[in-house]
C-alpha positions in Angstrom: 47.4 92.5 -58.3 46.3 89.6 -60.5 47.9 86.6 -58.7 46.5 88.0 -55.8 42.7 87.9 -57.4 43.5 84.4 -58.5 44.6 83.3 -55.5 42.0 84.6 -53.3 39.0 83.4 -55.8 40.9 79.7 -55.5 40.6 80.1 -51.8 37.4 81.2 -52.0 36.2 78.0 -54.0 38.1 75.9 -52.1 36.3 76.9 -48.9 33.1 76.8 -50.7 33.9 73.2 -51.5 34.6 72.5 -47.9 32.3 73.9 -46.3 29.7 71.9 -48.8 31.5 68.4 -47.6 31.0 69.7 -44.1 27.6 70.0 -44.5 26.5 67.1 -46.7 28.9 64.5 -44.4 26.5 65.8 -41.3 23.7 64.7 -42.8 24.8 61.0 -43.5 21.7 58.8 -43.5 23.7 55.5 -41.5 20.2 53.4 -42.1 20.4 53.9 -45.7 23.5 51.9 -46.4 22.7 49.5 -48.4 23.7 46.1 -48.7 27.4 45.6 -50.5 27.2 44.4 -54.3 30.6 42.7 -54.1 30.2 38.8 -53.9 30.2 37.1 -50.1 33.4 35.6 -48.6 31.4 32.7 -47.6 28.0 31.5 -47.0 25.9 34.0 -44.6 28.7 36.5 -44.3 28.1 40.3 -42.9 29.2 43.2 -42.2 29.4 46.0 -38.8 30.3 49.2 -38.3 33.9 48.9 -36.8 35.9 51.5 -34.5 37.9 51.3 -31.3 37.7 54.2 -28.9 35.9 56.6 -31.2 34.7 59.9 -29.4 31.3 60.0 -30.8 29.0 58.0 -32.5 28.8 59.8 -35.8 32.9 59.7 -36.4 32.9 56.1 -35.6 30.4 55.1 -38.3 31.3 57.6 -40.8 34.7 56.2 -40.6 34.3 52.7 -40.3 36.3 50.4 -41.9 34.4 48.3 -44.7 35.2 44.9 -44.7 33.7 41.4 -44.2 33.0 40.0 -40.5 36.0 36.7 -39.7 33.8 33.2 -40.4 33.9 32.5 -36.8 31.6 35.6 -35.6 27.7 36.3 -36.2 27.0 39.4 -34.4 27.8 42.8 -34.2 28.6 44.5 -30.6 28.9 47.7 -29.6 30.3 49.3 -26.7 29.4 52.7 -25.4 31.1 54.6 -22.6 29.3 57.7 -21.4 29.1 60.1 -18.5 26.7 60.6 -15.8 25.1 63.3 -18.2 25.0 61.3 -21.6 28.6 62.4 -23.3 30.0 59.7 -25.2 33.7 59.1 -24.0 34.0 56.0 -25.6 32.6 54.0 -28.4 34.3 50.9 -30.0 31.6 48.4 -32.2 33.0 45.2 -33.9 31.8 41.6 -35.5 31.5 39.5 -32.8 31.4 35.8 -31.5 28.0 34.8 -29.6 30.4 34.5 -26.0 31.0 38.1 -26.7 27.8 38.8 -26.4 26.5 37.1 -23.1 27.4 40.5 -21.5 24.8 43.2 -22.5 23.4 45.6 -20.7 24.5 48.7 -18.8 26.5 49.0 -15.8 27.4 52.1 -13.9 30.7 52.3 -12.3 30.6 54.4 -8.8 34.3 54.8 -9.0 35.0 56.2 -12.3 31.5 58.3 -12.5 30.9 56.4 -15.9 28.3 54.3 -17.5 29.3 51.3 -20.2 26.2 49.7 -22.1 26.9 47.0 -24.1 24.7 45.8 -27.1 24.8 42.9 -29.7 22.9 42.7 -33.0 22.5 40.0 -35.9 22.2 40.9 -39.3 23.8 42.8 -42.4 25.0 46.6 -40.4 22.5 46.4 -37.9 25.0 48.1 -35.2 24.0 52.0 -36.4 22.7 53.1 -32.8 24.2 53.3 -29.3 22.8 51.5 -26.1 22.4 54.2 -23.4 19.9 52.2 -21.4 18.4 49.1 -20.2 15.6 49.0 -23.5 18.5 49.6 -26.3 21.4 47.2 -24.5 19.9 44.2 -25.5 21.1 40.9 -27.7 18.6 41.5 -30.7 18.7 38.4 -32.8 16.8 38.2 -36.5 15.5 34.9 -35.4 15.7 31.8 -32.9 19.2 29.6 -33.7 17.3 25.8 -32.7 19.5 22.5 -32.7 17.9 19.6 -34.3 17.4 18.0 -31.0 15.5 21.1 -29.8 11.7 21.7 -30.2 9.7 25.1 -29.4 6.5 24.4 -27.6 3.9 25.2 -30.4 -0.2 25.6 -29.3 -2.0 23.6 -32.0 -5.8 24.5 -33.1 -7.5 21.9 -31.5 -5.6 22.1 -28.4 -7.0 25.7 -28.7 -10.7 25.0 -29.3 -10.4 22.1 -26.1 -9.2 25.0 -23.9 -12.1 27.6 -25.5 -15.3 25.3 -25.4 -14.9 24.8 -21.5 -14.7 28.8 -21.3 -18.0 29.7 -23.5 -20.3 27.4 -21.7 
């Protein structure tokens, strides 16, 4: 009678304990990952969330594999396959090169029923979310990449106050 008490209460802890994994893994907050303390591979290196054919969102970023992005990408992309009522069929996200990227958007395939959006991000994890439409399927980039060569238009003050004067007389 005694091994069988000990070996129920044993079972009875270890379901406890995963049932308490269960829960707490559910509630994973992806946004609060912070930044990795290791040192950098190289100047301005980053890191994505990374799966290939994952069946949900949440698997593929709990499970992503943590590592450093190759020198030769800057972006993160993310590719989301989903039917013509939202479920996710497909979801791979990976560090990307910016030719990779010239692609976003959604595009709905009559044939197969299915909808791929395709989005790219810059910056340290920034590939947490899905696209699913047209607003979130977008190449989202921290800041404008300018050649030397290149120069933004820029409206000066005075050019400002020249335009203004005319309009409050």
């Amino acid at each position: 009678m005694l091994p069988l008490r000990h070996a129920l209460a044993v079972a009875v802890v270890q379901i406890f304990i995963l049932s308490e994994n269960w829960a707490l893994a559910k509630n994973i907050n992806f946004y609060n990952v912070r930044p990795p303390l290791d040192p950098t591979p190289f100047p301005n290196s980053f890191k994505c969330f990374t799966c290939e054919n994952a069946r949900d969102n949440y698997n593929c970023n709990r499970w992503a594999e943590d590592k450093w992005c190759p020198q030769n990408t800057q972006y993160c992309l993310t590719v989301h396959h989903f039917t013509s009522h939202g479920r996710s069929t497909s979801i791979t996200k990976k560090c990307a090169s910016r030719s990779e990227c010239h692609f976003v958007g959604c595009h709905h395939s009559r044939d197969s029923e299915h909808t791929e959006c395709r989005s790219c991000c810059e910056g340290m994890i920034c590939n947490v979310e899905l696209p699913t439409n047209h607003t979130n399927a977008v190449f989202a980039v921290m800041h404008a990449q300018r050649t030397s060569g290149s120069s933004a238009p820029t409206l000066y003050l005075p050019v400002l106050a020249w335009v203004s004067v005319p309009l409050l007389t």
